[in-house]
Steps between C-alpha positions, in 0.01 A plus 500: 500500500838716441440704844436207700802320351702792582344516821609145596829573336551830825395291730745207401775703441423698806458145736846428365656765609322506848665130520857580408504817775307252757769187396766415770828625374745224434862577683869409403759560729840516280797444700857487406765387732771704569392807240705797631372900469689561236419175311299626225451803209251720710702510734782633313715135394683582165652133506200307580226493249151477647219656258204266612565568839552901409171488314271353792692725741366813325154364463512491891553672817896447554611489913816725529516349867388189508725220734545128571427413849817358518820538266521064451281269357297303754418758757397757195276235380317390804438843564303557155342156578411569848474913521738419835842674586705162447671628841172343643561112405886546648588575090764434382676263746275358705553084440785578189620720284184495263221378729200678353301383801207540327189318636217274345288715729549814348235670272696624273416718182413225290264373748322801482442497171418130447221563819329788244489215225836561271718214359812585636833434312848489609822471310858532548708544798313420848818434751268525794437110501784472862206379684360288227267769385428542134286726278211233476517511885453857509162548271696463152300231270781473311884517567724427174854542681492587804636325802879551715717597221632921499616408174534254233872298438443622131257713311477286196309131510559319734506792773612183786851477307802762515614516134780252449400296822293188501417589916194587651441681815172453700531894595458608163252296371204654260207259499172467266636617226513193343401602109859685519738377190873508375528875419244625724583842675340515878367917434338353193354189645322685762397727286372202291295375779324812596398582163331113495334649819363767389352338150346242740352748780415813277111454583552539853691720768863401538788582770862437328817521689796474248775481722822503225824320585634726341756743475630322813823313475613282330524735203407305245333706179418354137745469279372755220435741804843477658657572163293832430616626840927382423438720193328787690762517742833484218297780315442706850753344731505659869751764583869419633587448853337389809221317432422421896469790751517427892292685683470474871394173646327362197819327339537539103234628295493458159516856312411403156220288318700297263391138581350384099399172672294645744376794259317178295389366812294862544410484111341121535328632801361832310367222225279314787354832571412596090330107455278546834406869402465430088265183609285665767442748147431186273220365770373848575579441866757813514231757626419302803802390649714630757905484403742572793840478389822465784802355625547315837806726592772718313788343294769306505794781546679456791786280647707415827697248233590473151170351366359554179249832520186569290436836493563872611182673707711841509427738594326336765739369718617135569226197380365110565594424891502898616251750630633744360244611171657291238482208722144564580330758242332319215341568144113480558180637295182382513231518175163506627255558164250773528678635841872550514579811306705384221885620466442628904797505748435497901703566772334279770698300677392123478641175630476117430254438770247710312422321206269283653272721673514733184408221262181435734408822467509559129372134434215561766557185686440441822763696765723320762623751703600245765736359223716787351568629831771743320327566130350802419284574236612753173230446310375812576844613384407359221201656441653828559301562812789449748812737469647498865635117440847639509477629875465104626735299689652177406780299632778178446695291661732293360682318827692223246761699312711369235844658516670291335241469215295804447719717735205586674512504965215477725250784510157662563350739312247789512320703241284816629396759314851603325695365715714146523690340832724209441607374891738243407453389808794229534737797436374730710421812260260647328433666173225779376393626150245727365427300210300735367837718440716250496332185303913369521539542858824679452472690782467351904314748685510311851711714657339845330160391620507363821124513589399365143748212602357422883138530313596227249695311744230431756249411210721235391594394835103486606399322168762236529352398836107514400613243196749286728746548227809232491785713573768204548586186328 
């Protein structure tokens, strides 16, 4: 009677196993808004503190090259949503400043998921909704926040209202989260409602796209936070002197990360992450679910005026509104349990239009080529199976500067191999790095490399016609 027990007890333990391995993985996509390169402790911040985030990134395979498909909100996002160049939907521009002229139409990523049988979740900043088009029209079941706003008027409860104004402005408003109270802090209310998600859905395959306000403008941190950071900064305060450079044609850049408001902004971001991580623990969920961590474009750093900056990306150069690489170049790893090798490092060169077609592929669901028309697949980077992801080419165009902003002019850009062309186009010149040597771009070699230049040239020129890109406004 004891072997046959034990028997049963192998096979049961056995069958359990052969479930979990055979189980669809559940996915969350982590996204923070405006999270520059140099934005947290792995990547070498001694002002901002980020240990949750500095954990998971060295349980996972970190991206050393990994870009937004555009360096401003809307176009970066439709591009993860769609796996499209924004270029090809006349982004940005096309019908306003912001249009996101993003169609009911499209099958985007959450659609593909929710066809393979997940509950899809969305929370958090959407600001793709120009043609009327919100997450619950694009495959999301559920959509706690997410409609026009790039922002809320305040971080703390209630998000509608500037702090000391009793005005409300249709642009900004941030709907369905109605169980918000006096006190509440936006970064912890979404977090909030995806941990009620995740309690309610934990028996069945899930698809979560945290989309964080935050650490966009306004800056706006908790009190206790903001404090810690004041103190920091008295006990380490930043060096005399300049604390802008001008470099070029990207206006001022800020030198120095010294902003304690936007510091706790990072920190109550870093917090979301250790509550979604510690509870996927608690419900035994963390060995089957995919965690890709980002930012939509680099950080807040740059100015053609005297608003208030963010953050330094140095020694990238420039940030938000540029395509230079701390406008576009973002933090990004990706935890994939029983595959990624943990505390791995790539050099693959990935984009924002490539999410979607490699979520498909590590979640096994059904492929839509004829939708990402840009995306390609690193899961096999992932996998370690794929090493020549750095010789790719990628490209940007940004054809609605904001000099007077962001300090940024009207560009396209090209990635191959090593080398980067920015054809500011409205000017009439062109630049060329080897960002392999020169990660800053310090150094313009148009004029030193004439054929590399022509090469780069006609690829942007012949791209920009094959997507009709807007060129002006």
């Amino acid at each position: 009677m004891k072997k046959i027990f034990i028997i049963f007890l192998f096979v049961g333990l056995f069958s359990s196993n052969a479930q979990n391995k055979s189980k669809q993985p559940n996915v969350i996509f982590f996204l923070v808004d405006d999270f520059g390169w140099m934005d947290t402790g792995y990547q070498g911040s001694s002002f901002y503190e980020t240990p949750n985030i500095d954990k998971l990134a060295h349980e996972s395979m970190r991206f050393n090259q990994a870009y937004a498909a555009h360096p401003r909100c809307v176009p970066s996002r439709f591009a993860m949503i769609t796996g499209k160049y924004p270029a090809r939907e006349g982004m940005p521009g096309k019908g306003g400043r912001d249009a996101g002229n993003l169609q009911k139409s499209e099958f985007g990523i959450a659609k593909a998921f929710k066809e393979k049988g997940y509950t899809t979740f969305f929370t958090g900043k959407w600001h793709l909704a120009s043609n009327e088009v919100y997450p619950e029209d694009e495959g999301f079941d559920y959509n706690f926040g997410g409609g026009h706003a790039g922002a809320p008027k305040s971080y703390f409860y209630p998000y509608n209202v500037a702090k000391g104004n009793s005005g409300n402005g249709k642009e900004r408003n941030i709907e369905n989260l109605d169980d918000a109270k006096e006190g509440d802090y936006l970064t912890d209310h979404l977090t909030r409602k995806t941990l009620d998600f995740i309690k309610e859905n934990k028996d069945k395959p899930f698809f979560i796209y945290l989309s964080h306000y935050g650490v966009h403008t306004p800056f706006e941190g908790k009190d206790k936070l903001e404090k810690y950071y004041q103190e920091k900064l008295k006990e380490n305060p930043v060096p005399d002197g300049p604390q802008y450079a001008t470099v070029g044609n990207t206006g001022e850049t800020k030198i120095y990360q010294d902003n304690a408001t936007y510091a706790a902004m990072i920190q109550s971001v870093d917090e979301s992450l250790a509550k979604i991580v510690a509870l996927l623990k608690d419900l035994n969920l963390d060995e089957n679910t995919i965690i890709v961590f980002t930012s939509d474009h680099g950080g807040l750093s740059n100015r053609g005026n005297k608003r208030q900056l963010a953050t330094s990306n140095l020694p990238l150069r420039a940030g938000k509104g540029h395509n230079y690489e701390g406008g576009i170049r973002v933090p990004m790893f990706v935890k994939w349990p029983g595959v990624t090798q943990e505390n791995s490092t790539t050099d693959a060169i990935v984009t924002g239009t490539d999410y979607y077609p490699t979520l498909v592929d590590m979640a096994n669901l059904n492929p839509h080529p004829e939708q990402y028309l840009d995306g390609v697949s690193f899961a096999e980077v992932l996998k370690g199976t794929n090493t020549k992801d750095n010789e790719r080419t990628v490209f940007w165009h940004s054809p609605l500067p904001r000099p007077t902003s962001t300090g940024d002019t009207a560009n396209t850009t090209v990635r191959k191999g090593d080398f980067k062309l920015l054809d500011f186009y409205e000017d009439g010149y062109v630049e060329l790095y080897n960002i392999a040597k020169d990660p800053g771009e310090t150094k313009n070699l148009a004029a030193s490399m004439p054929e590399k230049t022509k090469e780069l040239t006609k690829l942007i020129q012949d791209w920009r016609k094959e997507v009709n890109a807007v060129i002006k406004h």
